[in-house]
Every structure is written in C-alpha cells, then in structure tokens.
FIKE-147227 format. One record per residue (C-alpha): y, x, z; residue in one letter. Coordinates in pm, whole numbers, padded with zeros to 5 digits, always signed. Each point is the difference from the previous one (the first is absolute). Layout:
YXZA...
//
This chain:
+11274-03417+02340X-00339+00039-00121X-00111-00250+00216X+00255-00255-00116X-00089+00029-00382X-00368-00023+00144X+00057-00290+00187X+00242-00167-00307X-00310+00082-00258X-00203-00220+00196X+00189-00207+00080X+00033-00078-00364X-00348+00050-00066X-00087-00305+00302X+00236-00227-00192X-00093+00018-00369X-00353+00000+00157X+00053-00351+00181X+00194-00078-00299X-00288+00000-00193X-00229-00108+00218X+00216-00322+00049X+00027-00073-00407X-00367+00029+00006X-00099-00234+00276X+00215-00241-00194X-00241+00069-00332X-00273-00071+00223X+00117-00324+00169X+00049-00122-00349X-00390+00071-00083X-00079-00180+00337X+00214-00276-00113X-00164-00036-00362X-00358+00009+00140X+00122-00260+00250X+00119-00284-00338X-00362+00137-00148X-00226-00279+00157X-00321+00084-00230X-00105+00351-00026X-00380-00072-00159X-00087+00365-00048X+00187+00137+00323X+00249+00204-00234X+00244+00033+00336X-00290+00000+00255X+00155+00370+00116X+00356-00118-00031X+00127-00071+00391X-00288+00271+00132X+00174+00115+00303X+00116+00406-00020X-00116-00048-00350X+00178+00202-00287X+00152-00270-00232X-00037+00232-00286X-00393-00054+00066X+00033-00355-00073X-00140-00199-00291X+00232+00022-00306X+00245+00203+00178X+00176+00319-00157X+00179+00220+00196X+00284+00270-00106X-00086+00361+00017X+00134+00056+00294X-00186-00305+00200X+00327-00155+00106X+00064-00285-00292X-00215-00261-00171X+00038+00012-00370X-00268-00169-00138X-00206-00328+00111X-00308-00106-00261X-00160-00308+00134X-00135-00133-00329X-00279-00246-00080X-00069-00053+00370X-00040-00359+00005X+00266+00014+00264X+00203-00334+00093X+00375-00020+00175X+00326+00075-00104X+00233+00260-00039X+00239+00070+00304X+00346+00091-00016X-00050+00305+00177X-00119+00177-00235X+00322+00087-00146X+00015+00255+00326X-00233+00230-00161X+00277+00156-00188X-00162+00306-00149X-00288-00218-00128X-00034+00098-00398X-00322-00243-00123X-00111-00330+00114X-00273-00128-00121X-00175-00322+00171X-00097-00174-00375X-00309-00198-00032X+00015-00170+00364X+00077-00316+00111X+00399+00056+00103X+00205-00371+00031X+00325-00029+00074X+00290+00106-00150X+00113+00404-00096X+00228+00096+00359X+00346+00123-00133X-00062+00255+00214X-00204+00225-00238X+00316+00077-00152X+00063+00248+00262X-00266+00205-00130X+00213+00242-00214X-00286+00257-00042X-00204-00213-00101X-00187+00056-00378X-00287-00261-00028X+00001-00361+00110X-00294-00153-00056X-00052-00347+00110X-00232-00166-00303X-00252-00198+00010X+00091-00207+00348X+00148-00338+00107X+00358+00087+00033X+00250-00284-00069X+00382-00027+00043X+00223+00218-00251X+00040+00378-00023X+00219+00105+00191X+00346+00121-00170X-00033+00323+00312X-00284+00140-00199X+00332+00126-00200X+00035+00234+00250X-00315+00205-00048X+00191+00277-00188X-00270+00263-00036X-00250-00308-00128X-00255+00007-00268X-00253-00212-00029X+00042-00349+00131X-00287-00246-00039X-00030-00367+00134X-00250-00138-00307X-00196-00301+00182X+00186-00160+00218X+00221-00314+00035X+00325+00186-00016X+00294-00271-00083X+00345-00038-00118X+00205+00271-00243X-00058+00346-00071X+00277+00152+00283X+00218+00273-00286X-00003+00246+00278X-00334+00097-00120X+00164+00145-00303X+00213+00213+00226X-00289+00225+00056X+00046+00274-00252X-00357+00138+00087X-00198-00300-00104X-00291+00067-00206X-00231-00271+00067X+00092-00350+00087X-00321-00241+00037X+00109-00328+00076X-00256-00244-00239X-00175-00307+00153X+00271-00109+00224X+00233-00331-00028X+00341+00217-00080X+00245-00243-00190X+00319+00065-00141X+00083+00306-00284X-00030+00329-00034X+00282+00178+00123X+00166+00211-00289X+00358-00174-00079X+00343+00242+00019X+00194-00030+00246X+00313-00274-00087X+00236+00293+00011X-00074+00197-00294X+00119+00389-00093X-00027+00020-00396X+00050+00427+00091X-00286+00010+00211X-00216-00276-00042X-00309+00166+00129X+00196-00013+00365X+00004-00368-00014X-00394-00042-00069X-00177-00177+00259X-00315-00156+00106X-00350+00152-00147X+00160+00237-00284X+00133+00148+00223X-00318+00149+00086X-00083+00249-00331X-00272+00137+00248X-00212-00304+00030X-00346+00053-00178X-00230-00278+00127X+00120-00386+00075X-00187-00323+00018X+00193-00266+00032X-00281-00273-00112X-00091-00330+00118X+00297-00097+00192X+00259-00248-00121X+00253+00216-00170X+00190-00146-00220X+00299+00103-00276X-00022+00272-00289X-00232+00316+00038X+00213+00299+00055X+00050+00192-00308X+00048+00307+00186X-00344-00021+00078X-00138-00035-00391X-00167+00357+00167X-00239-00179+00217X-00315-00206-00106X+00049-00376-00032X-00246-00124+00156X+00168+00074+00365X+00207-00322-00091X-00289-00200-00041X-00075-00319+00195X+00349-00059+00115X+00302-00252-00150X+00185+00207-00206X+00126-00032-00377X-00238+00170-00209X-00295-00071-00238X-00109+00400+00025X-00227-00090+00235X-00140-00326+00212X+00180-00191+00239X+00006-00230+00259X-00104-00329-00148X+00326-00216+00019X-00084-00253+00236X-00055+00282+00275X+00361+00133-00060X+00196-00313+00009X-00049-00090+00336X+00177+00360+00045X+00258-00018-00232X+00085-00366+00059X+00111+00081+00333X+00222+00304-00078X+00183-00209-00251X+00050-00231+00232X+00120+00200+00287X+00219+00182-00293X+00174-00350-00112X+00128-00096+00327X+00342+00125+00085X+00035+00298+00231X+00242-00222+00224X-00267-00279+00027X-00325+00213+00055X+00235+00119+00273X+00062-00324+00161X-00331-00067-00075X-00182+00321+00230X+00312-00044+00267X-00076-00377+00039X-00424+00093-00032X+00025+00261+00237X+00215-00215+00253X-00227-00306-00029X-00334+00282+00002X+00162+00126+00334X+00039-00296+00209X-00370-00122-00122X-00120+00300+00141X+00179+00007+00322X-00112-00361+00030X-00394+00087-00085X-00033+00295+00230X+00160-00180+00296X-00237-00321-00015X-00310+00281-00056X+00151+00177+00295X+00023-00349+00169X-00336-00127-00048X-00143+00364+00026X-00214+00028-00325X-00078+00316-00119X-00006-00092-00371X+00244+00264-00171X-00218+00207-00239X+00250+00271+00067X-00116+00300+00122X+00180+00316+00107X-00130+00327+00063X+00264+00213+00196X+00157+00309-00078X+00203+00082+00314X+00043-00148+00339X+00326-00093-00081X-00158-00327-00152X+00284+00081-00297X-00230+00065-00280X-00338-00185-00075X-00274-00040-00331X-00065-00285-00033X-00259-00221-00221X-00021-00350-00153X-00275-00203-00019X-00031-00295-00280X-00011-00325+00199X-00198-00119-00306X-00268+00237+00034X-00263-00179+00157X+00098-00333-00076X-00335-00104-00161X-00182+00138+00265X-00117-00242+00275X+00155+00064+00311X-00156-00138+00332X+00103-00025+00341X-00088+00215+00304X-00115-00362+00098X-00241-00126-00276X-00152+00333+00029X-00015+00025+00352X-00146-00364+00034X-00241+00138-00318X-00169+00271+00179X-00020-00171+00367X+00280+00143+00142X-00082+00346-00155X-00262+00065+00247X-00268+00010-00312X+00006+00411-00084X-00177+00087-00258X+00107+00375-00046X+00249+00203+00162X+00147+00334-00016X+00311+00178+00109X+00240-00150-00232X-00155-00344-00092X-00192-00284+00124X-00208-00240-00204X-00037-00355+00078X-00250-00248-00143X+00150-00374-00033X-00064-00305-00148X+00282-00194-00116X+00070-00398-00146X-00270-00045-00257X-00252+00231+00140X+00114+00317-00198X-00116+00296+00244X+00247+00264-00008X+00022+00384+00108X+00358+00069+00156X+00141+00405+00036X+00225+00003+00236X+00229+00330+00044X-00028+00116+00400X+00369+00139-00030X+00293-00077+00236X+00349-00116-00142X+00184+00302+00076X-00243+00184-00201X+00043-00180-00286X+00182+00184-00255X+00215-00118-00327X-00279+00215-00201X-00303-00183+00175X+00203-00345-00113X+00043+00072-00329X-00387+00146-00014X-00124-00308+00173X+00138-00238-00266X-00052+00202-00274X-00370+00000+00057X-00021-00335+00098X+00158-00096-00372X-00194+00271-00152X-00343-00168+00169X+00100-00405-00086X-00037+00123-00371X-00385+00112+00036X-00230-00328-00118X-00343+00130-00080X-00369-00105+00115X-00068+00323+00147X+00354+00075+00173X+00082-00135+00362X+00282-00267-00095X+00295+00026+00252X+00144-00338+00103X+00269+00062+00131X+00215+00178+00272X+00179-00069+00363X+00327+00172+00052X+00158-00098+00317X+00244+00161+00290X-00024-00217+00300X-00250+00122+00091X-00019+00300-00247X-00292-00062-00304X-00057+00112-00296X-00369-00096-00141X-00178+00003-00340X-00269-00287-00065X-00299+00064-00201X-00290-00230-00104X-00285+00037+00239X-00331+00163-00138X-00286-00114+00269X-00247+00214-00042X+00175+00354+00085X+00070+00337-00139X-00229+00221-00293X+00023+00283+00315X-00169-00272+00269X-00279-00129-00229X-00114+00374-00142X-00002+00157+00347X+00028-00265+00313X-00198-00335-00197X-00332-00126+00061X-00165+00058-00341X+00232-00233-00145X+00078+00256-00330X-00367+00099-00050X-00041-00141-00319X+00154+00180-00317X+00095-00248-00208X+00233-00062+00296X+00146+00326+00017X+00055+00015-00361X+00202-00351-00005X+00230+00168+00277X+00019+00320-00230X+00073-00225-00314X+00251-00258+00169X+00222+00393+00206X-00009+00064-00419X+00137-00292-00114X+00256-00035+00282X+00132+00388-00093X+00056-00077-00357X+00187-00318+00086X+00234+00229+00189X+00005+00289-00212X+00007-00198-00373X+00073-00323+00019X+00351-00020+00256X+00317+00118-00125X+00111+00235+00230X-00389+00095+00048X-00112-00012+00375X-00215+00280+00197X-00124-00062+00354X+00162+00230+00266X-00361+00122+00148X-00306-00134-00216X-00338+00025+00225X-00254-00249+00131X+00206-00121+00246X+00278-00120-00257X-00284-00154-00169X-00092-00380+00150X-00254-00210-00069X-00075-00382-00030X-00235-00227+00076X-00178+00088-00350X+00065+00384+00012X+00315-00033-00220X+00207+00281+00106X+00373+00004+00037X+00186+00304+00007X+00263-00032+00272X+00321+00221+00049X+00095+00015+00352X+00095+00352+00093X+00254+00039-00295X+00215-00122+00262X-00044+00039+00316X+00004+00384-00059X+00378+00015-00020X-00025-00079+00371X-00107+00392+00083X+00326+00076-00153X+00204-00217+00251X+00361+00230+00018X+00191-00108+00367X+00345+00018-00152X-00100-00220-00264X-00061-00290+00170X+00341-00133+00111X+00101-00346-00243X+00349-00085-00103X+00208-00137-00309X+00266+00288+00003X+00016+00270-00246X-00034+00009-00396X-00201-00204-00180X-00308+00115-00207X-00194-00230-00211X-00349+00054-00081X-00127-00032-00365X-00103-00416-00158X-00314+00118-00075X-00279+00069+00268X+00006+00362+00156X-00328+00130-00185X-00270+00110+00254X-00150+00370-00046X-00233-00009-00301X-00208+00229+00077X-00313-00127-00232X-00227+00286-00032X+00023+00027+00382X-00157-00377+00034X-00238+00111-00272X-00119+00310+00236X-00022-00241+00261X-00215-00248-00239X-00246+00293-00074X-00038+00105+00375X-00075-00414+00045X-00267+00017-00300X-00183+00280+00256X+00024-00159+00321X-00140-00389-00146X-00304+00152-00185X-00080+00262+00310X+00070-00204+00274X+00191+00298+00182X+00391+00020+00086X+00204+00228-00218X+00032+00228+00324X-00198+00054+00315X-00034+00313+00240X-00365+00046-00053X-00040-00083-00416X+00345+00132-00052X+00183-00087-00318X-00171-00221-00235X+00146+00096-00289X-00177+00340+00069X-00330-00096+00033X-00007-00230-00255X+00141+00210-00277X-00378+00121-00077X-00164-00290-00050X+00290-00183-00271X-00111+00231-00268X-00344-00049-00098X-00194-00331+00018X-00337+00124+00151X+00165+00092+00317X+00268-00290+00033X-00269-00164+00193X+00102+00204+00272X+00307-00169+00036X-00135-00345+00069X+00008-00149+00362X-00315-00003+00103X+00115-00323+00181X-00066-00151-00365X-00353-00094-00100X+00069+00009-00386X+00244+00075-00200X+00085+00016-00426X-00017+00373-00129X+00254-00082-00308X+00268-00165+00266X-00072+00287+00224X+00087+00237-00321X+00279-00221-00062X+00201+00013+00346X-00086+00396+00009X+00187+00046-00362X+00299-00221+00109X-00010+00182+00365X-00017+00333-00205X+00315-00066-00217X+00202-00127+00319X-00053+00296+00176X+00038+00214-00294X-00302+00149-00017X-00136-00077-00329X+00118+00336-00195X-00019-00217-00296X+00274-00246+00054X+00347+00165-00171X+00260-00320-00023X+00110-00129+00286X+00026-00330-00161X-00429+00003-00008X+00029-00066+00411X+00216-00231+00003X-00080-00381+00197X-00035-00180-00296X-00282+00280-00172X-00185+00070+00358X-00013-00404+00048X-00131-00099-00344X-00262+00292+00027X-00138-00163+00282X+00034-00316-00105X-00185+00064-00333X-00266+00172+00184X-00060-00168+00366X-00121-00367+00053X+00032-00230+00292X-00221-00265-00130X-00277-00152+00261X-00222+00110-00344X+00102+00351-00005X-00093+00095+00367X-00350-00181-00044X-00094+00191-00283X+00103+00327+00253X-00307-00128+00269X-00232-00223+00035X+00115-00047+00359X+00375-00080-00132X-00041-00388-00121X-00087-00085+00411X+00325+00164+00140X+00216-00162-00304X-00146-00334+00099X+00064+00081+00385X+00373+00092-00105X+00049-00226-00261X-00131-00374+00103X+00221-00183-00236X-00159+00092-00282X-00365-00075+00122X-00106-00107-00342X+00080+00286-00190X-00118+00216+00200X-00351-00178-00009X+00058-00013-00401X+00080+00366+00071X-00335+00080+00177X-00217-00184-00212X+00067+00194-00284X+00026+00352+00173X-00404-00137+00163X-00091-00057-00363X+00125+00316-00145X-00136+00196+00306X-00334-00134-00007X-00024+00091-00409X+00067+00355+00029X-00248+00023+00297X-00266-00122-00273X
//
C-alpha cells in the first residue's frame, strides 16, 4: 500500500513537473520568436537570448518568478532595437510588465497581448507602431499603466479601455487617434441607479495621470475630468478655447470625412462595401494570377510564420511610393557600367563594390549585397528601402551622393549606387599612401570638410542623420582632398542577423502598414561625435585608432591634449611643419568629443555645429596659411596645386620679401 501512494505521489509529482516544464518552453519559444521579428539589435541587448542550455532567466531584460519557472517581466528599453512585435507573445501568460518603449517597433499592436491577464505595465512609447489599439487590450484586467505616447497609432479610442477598473495611467499623446472621448451613458438609462449606467473614462475614478495630446480628438472635453490639467487636451481637434488646438485646416481633412461617411445611409454604405469588396476581390484574384503567370516577385508582402501549419502569418507593407524619386537602374546599365562587374574595387563578406562609368562619364561606386534570395527576409526589404530613401535625401559637398539603386529578382539584386570619389579612403592615404597627405594644410582641409559634413547631418536635416560606423575608411576623398563621408555599413550589417524561418515570401496573412513618414535611423549623435574626436587623433598623428603594438590611441594620446608645450608630441613626424594654434585647435575640439575636457558641462557646447565653427574660426586651408607654416611649404603647394601657378608665385614673392627683412 505504501508503495502505491509512493508510486501515485510521483506520479503526480512527474506530471505537474512536465506540466510546467511544457508552459515554460512555450514562454521561451515566444522569446525565440520575438528576437527572430527583431532584425537590428545595435547594442547586442539579446546576444545571450538562444545560448544553447542557457537559463532564460539570465537573458537580457528578462525577469523571472521566484520560483524560476515563469517570465514576468521583459525591460528592453532604449535599445535602438528594430522589428515588430509577434503574436506570440500573448503565450507568456504570467508576464506582469512589458516594457520595450523608446525602440524602433513598426507594425501594428497583435490582439494577442490581450491574453496577458497578469499583466500591470505596458509600455510601448516612443516607437513606430501604426494600426489602432487593439479593443483586446480590454482584457488586461489586473492593468495599470498603459503607455503608447509616440507612435502612429490610428483610428478611435476602443471603450474597452475604460473597462479596466485598475487604470491609473493612460499615456497615449503624439499619436493620430480620431474620433471622441468615450464618456456618453449608455441609451438605456436607470434614473435609481444612474452610476450603473456610467461608461467610458468616468468610469475610471482611479485614473490619476492621462495625456491624451496631439492627436485628432475631437467633441467637448469631458467634464468629469475638470480634475485633470488641461493641457493633456492640447494639440488635438476638440471644442475648447482652454487651451490650443489643432489649427483648423489640419482637422478638416479628418472631420470632413467622418461627416461624410456619417451622411450616407446605412443601407447604401452597405451596398457600397458589398459591391467594393466584390469588385476588390476579383481584381485581386486577377493580379495575383497574371504575377503568378509571368512569375514576378513584386508583392511587398511579407510574412513571417508562426506555425507550420502556414495558418497564421505577420505580415508587412511596404509604400510602393517610397522610392519613387529615387533613380532606379537596371542590373543591365550597371552591369554594362562596370565591365561586366569584373572591376572590384573592395570586397568583403557581405558586399562587393564595383567601380563604373556610366552615359555622360559620371564614375560611380556600386554596393552590391552578396545575399541569396531565400535569405532575404521581409525585415531586410523594408531596411533596404528605407535606407535607400533615407540616403537620396543627403545633398552636401562633403557627403557621398547616392544615385540611385538596382532592385531586381531574375537574377536576384539588390544594389545601392553612390558617386565615385577617385582618390580613395582617409584610412588608405594616412597609412598605405605614398606621401600623398604630408602636407598639413591638407590634413586640416580633410579635418574641416569630416566637420562640415557632420553638422550637415546632425543640424541642418530634419530627421538629423548619423553615420552607422564613422572612421577613415567611411571618409573618401577627391581629386582635391575634399572628403565625403560615406555610409555603407548601416546596411549591410542587418545581414549578420539573417533568421532561416524568415525568409519564405508570400501575400497571405494580415496586413500591416508601415508609418508615411521615413522610419528614423538610430540617432545616436554623441556616438559619431566620439568617433569625430578619435578621427581628430588619428589625422594629426598619422597612427590608426588601434593597433597591437601602439594599442589604443585614445590612450596614448590623452597626455599630450592638455597642455600646448607637449602637443608637439602628437604630430606625425611624417609632417615637416605644422601651425601650433591649429594644432591647439584640433586638440580642444578632439578633447570635448571625447569628453575629456573637465570643463565642458552642457552637452549642447559639443555639439556639430559648436565643434565645426571652432575649427572653422580657428584653422585655415589657404595656399597663404601653410606658407607662412615653412619656408619649404610654397614648393609642395605649387607641386599640388598647378592651376593656380600665379598666385602661388604672387604668394612666394611676398613670403621671399618678408623672409629676407627679418633676416636683416
């Protein structure tokens, strides 16, 4: 008998224990499945996730439950991450806070994060997430705090939310919400009981903080919220002179339409989304079988699969319109371009670059991605032609201009063209050239033109621009030493991150569609001022920023930035002369981007715009300037310079003159 009861115990001890175990493994497949719609992980947040034998409560952001068998918490925040949220994450059913704000989500909010019934905090802010709320997040009984400020949320406010009698915060400002607040009684009403018949968002007496600003509500402001501050009502359509709105020309567009859609008839807007939907249908079925037909590949639908069933799919949609002033070539015009792509310039694992020529003698540089088709993912699609509309917009003298961009499938191509700079990369001429960069008034045009190109990017484009990985090898330079800062590896990057099960292509599944306005790139500004500082070091020293017998340079030059009788020290001996005051000049600039100048306070004093005018103020490029540095300069100027023969001998004359006075 003993035995029995023994044998029952453990019997019930094995099953709650594979129980468990089996509600976990589903918590963890849904991680897997999140990091797998994350395509851009810049500082390796989930770099441990997917560790085999690993402990998933050792993973980046993750929270576990005292007893190690549930994930209740996930804070991913300000990551710089890109994808989308999966569906599956409504499987991890005992999660309690989710907090992935300040990221760069797209896509719409899955329904499925109503299943979270533990959950307290939902915070999305501060991403790209379009579509409306979803009217499931009425299910999240036990939540309070819901934030999705800074977005491109859409459509009404669902009244579920005011279901949720633990609501205490409700963030939901910068957004394109329409419609009204929802606070009307129901139509049937009870004059015994009226509180019973309340609904919408007083029913909520527990709901301290709201912000329902800069959307496109419209209608009367609640006056069960005279408790609240008005100015989370600003910036939106409503009917109020408390505090500012929307001028009217912005709302109309908005209302105009509801008051349309609200004067047809109900039986006509009927007949009229029966008769749509019929004629929508057979347009379809007759598109997709000629592309099926013809076998082009041109759906910008892309799924990402939840089960082998093939059932359920995520899909995204790419605007058609996106790159429509872009120039597009052909696979052929580029391949006749750069004879028959047989001229490699530079190569690496994920890229080659061609140099061409094409119809008017324009040389060109062409990237093209070494990646097969059934690699290629939705994200990678939707990266690709992001970047290649967030590169068309750059126009500056010291910025590599992109052309344009091939995107074919037969065979499969997808290539970036840039303007072609002749005479090679800031890295070759410093370290691998000839003596070509031995004069100083040289290396300070390259350091003033890498100035003038970051504050273009940082001050004068709206969104501002940073360059993925800023070094002398993103830094070309033309005939004249004009340097052009060039972003390739923003890019190609995303290619480490290739996912297998994301690469099937298909047109089933939900549609998602990504924001008007351009995906904004990571801004990470004080990072391409670092950079900056470290390039400061390596043009006035000659050496790289990092090399097994110097070591870092950063290190060994922090001694010499400080006090002007030993800044000498930092000077390539490669140069023959070179101005003390410039020298002082790039040293204070390289001080503040590496932040070592304890007397900078305000951020705002390193910014681009400050950095570039100190140098400009202080450094000249003149032929004049580097002859009064040496009496040796004005024959190397001439050597490099043989355009401007006569002012260079105007030039000499005058430095002879002054030279021979002060030796009397």
């Amino acid at each position: 008998m003993k035995l029995y009861i023994s044998f029952l115990v453990s019997l019930v001890l094995w099953l709650l224990f594979v129980s468990c175990d089996g509600f976990a493994s589903k918590e963890v497949e849904a991680l897997r499945r999140f990091k797998e719609a994350i395509y851009k992980d810049p500082l390796l947040v989930m770099s441990n996730w997917n560790v085999p034998e690993s402990d998933p409560c050792n993973w980046n952001g993750i929270t576990c439950s005292p007893t190690k068998d549930h994930i209740i918490k996930i804070n991913l925040s300000d990551t710089s991450m890109r994808g989308f949220l999966v569906p599956e994450i409504g499987q991890i059913t005992y999660l309690q806070e989710l907090i992935l704000r300040g990221n760069i989500l797209m896509g719409t909010i899955p329904k499925e994060i109503g299943k979270l019934e533990k959950l307290n905090n939902l915070d999305l802010g501060n991403n790209h997430l379009t579509g409306p709320i979803p009217a499931e997040i009425g299910s999240l009984s036990n939540i309070m705090i819901i934030n999705l400020h800074s977005n491109g949320l859409t459509g009404k406010l669902p009244p579920e939310i005011w279901n949720l009698k633990y609501l205490r915060e409700l963030i939901i400002d910068r957004n394109r919400l329409q419609g009204s607040i929802p606070i009307d009684t129901t139509s049937e009403t009870d004059d015994s009981n009226p509180s019973e018949n309340i609904t919408g968002l007083c029913k909520s007496p527990g709901l301290k903080v709201v912000d329902f600003s800069y959307n496109y509500f419209e209608g009367q402001i609640p006056k069960c919220l005279d408790y609240l501050p008005r100015t989370i009502f600003q910036g939106n359509c409503m009917e109020t002179e408390d505090v500012k709105q929307r001028p009217s020309s912005e709302c109309a567009a908005v209302l105009a339409k509801k008051k349309q859609r609200g004067s047809t008839p109900v039986w006509l807007r009927n007949f009229e989304i029966v008769t749509g939907s019929s004629i929508g249908l057979v347009f379809l079925v007759v598109v997709y079988s000629a592309f099926r037909m013809c076998n082009i590949k041109r759906s910008l639908i892309f799924p990402w699969k939840k089960s082998a069933s093939e059932k359920d799919h995520f899909t995204v949609y790419v605007d058609s319109e996106l790159l429509k002033d872009v120039s597009r070539f052909t696979r052929q015009e580029l391949e006749v371009a750069c004879e028959d792509f047989s001229n490699i310039i530079d190569s690496c694992e994920n890229s080659q670059v061609y140099k061409g020529t094409i119809n008017g003698g324009t040389e060109i540089a062409v990237i093209s991605l070494c990646v097969k088709e059934e690699d290629w993912s939705g994200c990678f699609e939707v990266y690709f032609q992001r970047e290649a509309a967030d590169l068309a917009r750059l126009n500056h003298e010291n910025v590599g201009k992109l052309l344009g961009y091939c995107k074919e499938n037969t065979p499969f191509t997808r290539m970036l063209v840039f303007e072609y700079a002749s005479n090679g990369t800031l890295y070759e001429h410093l370290h691998y050239g000839e003596g070509s960069l031995v004069s100083w008034a040289k290396r300070m045009k390259v350091v003033i033109g890498i100035a003038r190109g970051l504050k273009y990017f940082h001050t004068e484009l709206d969104p501002p621009f940073t360059v993925s990985d800023l070094n002398s090898n993103a830094v070309y330079l033309t005939e004249d030493f004009t340097p052009k800062l060039v972003d390739f590896e923003c890019w190609k990057t995303i290619l480490m991150r290739s996912e297998k099960n994301l690469r099937d292509i298909s047109g089933e599944g939900a549609i998602c569609v990504l924001p008007d306005a351009m995906e904004h790139r990571v801004l990470n500004l004080q990072g391409n001022l670092y950079s900056f500082g470290i390039l400061l070091l390596e043009i006035v020293s000659g050496r790289p920023s990092y090399c097994q017998e110097r070591g870092c340079l950063v290190q060994w030059a922090k001694e010499y930035l400080v006090a002007p009788d030993v800044m000498a020290s930092l000077v390539d001996p490669e140069l023959k002369h070179y101005s003390q005051k410039e020298l002082e000049a790039v040293c204070e600039v390289a001080r503040q981007c590496l932040n070592l100048d304890k007397n900078t306070t305000s951020s705002s004093s390193s910014s681009a715009q400050v950095l570039c005018e100190t140098l400009e103020s202080r450094i000249s490029v003149s032929i004049s300037a580097d002859i009064r540095s040496s009496s040796l300069a004005w024959a190397e100027i001439a050597l490099a310079s043989p355009c401007n023969e006569d002012e260079d001998e105007d030039e000499r004359s005058r430095y002879s003159n002054k030279h021979s006075k002060s030796s009397k």
